[in-house]
N, C-alpha and C positions, 0 to 999 in steps of 0.2 A: 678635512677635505683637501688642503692645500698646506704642503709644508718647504718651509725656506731654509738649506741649511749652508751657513758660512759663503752665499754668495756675496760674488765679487763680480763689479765691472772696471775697467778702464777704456777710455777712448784714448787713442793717440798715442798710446805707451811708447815713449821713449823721444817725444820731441817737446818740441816748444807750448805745444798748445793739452799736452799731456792733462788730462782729467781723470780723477778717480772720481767715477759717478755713482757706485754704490762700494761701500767695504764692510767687507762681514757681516750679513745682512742675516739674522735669524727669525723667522714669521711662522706661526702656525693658525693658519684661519679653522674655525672650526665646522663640522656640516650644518649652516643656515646663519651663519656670521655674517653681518653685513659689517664689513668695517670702514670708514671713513677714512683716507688719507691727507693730512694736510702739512705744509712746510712751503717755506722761501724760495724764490727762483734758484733751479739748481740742487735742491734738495736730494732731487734722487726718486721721486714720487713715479713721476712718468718712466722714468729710466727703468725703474722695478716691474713698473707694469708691465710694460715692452718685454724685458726679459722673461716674465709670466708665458707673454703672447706666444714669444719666439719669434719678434722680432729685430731680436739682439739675443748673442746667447752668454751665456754666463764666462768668466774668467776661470771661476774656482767655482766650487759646490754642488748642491742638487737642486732640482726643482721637483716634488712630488706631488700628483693631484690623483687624487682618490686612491692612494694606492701605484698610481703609473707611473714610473721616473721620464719626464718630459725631459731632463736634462741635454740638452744636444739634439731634440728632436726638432724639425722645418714647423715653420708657425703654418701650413699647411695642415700637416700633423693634428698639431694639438685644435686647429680652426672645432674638428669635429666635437669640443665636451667644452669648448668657451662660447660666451657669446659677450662682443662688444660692441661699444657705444663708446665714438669718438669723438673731439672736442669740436671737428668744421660737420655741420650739419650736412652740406654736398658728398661725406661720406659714407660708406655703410649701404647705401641702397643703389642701384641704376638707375640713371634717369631718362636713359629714353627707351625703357620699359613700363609696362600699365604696373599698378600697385597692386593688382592682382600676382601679376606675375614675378614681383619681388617677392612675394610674402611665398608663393609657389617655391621660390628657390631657399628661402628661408628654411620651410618646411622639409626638402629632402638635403639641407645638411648632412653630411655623413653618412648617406644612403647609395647604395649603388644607383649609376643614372642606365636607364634606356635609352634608344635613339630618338623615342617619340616625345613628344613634350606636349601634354594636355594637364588641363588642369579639370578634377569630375567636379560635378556640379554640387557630393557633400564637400569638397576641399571649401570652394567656394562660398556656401552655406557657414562652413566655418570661420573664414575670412571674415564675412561680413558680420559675425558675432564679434571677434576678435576685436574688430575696428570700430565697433560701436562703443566700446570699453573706452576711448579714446575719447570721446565726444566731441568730435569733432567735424562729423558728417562726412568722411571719407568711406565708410560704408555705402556709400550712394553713389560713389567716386571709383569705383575698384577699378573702369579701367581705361583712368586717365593716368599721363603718364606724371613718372614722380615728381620729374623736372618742372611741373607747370604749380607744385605745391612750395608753400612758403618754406623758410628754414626750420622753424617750427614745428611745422606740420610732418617736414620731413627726419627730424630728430626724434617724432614719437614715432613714426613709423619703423626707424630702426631701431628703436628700443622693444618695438613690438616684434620684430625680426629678430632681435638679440637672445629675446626669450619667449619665441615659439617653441623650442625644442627642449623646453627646461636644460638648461646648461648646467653643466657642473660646478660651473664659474662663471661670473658674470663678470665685464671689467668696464667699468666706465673712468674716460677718462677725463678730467672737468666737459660734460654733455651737456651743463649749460649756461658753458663761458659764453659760446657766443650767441646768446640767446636775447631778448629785452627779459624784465624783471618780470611781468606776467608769465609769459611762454616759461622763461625757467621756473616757475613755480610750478607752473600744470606738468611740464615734464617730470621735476621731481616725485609731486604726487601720484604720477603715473607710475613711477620708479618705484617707490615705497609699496603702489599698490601690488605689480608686478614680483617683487621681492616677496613679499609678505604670504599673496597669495601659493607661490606657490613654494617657499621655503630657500630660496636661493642664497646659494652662498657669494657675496658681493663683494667686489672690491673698487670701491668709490674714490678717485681723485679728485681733490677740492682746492680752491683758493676761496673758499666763502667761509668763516668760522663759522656763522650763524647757520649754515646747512650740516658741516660738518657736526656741530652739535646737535641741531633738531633730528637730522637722519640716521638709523643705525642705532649697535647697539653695542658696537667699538671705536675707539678714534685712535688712530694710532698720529705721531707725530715726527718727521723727517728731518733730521740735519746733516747740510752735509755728507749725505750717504749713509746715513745711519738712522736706526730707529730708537729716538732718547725718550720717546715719551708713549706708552701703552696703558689703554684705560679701557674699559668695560664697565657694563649691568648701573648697576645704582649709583658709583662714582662719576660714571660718565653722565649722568643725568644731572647729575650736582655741578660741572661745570658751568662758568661764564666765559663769554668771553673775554673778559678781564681776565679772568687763570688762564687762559691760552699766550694771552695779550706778553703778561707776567713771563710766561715761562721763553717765547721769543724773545724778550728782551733781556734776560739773564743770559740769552746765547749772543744776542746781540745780530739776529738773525732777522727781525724783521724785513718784511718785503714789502716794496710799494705796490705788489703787483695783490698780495694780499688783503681780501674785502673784509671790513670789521661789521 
């Protein structure tokens, strides 16, 4: 579904503050991969993601999803067969629109628009299926505006935007750093439900070991721009966090910013 070949980024090339933030980067997610990413501040995690999104684009290589070379294309472009979930809750949705009318816009993603903007009353019917999945009584709520819903509330909401249109690619990028410990759990199990149900192929950014291993069914590990640690199926399930623990500190990579 998603293939990485020999990218490269640098920021700043050629001055003082010069970064190589990813180098020769080779990934092949497969159709219904959900893969976990975890690594140290600086890693290269987000920066990879962003280059997925388009927006940053590559130094060197390709980027291929489903077959399409996204290489070079405007994160407008590729918007139409991803769907993401960012790390500040206040993004991804509009807030002084009703949540009817986000999830409206969610819906014709990569459709041609008319001038007229209604929403019919099966869309709506649908809506309020969708949001009960949620459980969170926002089905009752369709059209109040987003702005007036918690961080929470409004992180499953665009999780549920991310993947109305089953996406090609899913991209979350830590969705619930900033969350308290409840809320990021319900989110995640939203996340797993959403994934699972309908086959999505994921690419999760983490600082949480403990999620990165419960979630998914790959972990891939970042240093430095690079990917040194790749693990699947029955292996990955054998890990602890101790083997993770282990293997950052043979790099010497640990991050404080990293949750054990």
């Amino acid at each position: 579904m998603l293939e990485l070949k020999n990218v490269t980024k640098t920021f700043n090339p050629g001055t003082i503050t010069e970064k190589k933030a990813i180098r020769g980067v080779d990934l092949v997610l497969k159709d219904g991969d959900f893969v976990t990413v975890i690594g140290g501040n600086g890693a290269g995690k987000s920066t990879l993601l962003n280059l997925i999104a388009g927006v940053h684009y590559t130094d060197t290589g390709s980027i291929t999803l489903d077959g399409m070379n996204l290489t070079g294309k405007p994160e407008y472009v590729r918007a139409k067969y991803l769907g993401r979930v960012f790390q500040d809750p206040m993004m991804g949705t509009a807030a002084n629109m009703e949540i009817e009318e986000n999830l409206a816009m969610a819906m014709r993603r990569g459709k041609k628009r008319g001038l007229s903007w209604h929403i019919k009353n099966s869309e709506k019917l649908l809506y309020k299926e969708k949001l009960s999945l949620l459980d969170l009584g926002l089905e009752n709520r369709m059209t109040a505006k987003v702005g007036l819903l918690s961080g929470g509330q409004r992180q499953a909401l665009t999780l549920l935007m991310a993947t109305l249109q089953k996406p090609k690619l899913l991209l979350l990028d830590e969705h619930t750093a900033a969350l308290d410990p409840k809320t990021a759990k319900k989110v995640l199990e939203l996340t797993e439900h959403f994934v699972n149900k309908d086959h999505l192929t994921t690419f999760m950014v983490t600082h949480n070991m403990k999620d990165a291993l419960r979630y998914g069914n790959r972990l891939i590990m970042m240093m430095e721009g690079k990917v040194v640690f790749d693990v699947s199926g029955e292996e990955k399930k054998k890990l602890t966090v101790e083997d993770l623990l282990e293997k950052f500190n043979a790099s010497g990579d640990v991050s404080d910013k990293l949750v054990f």
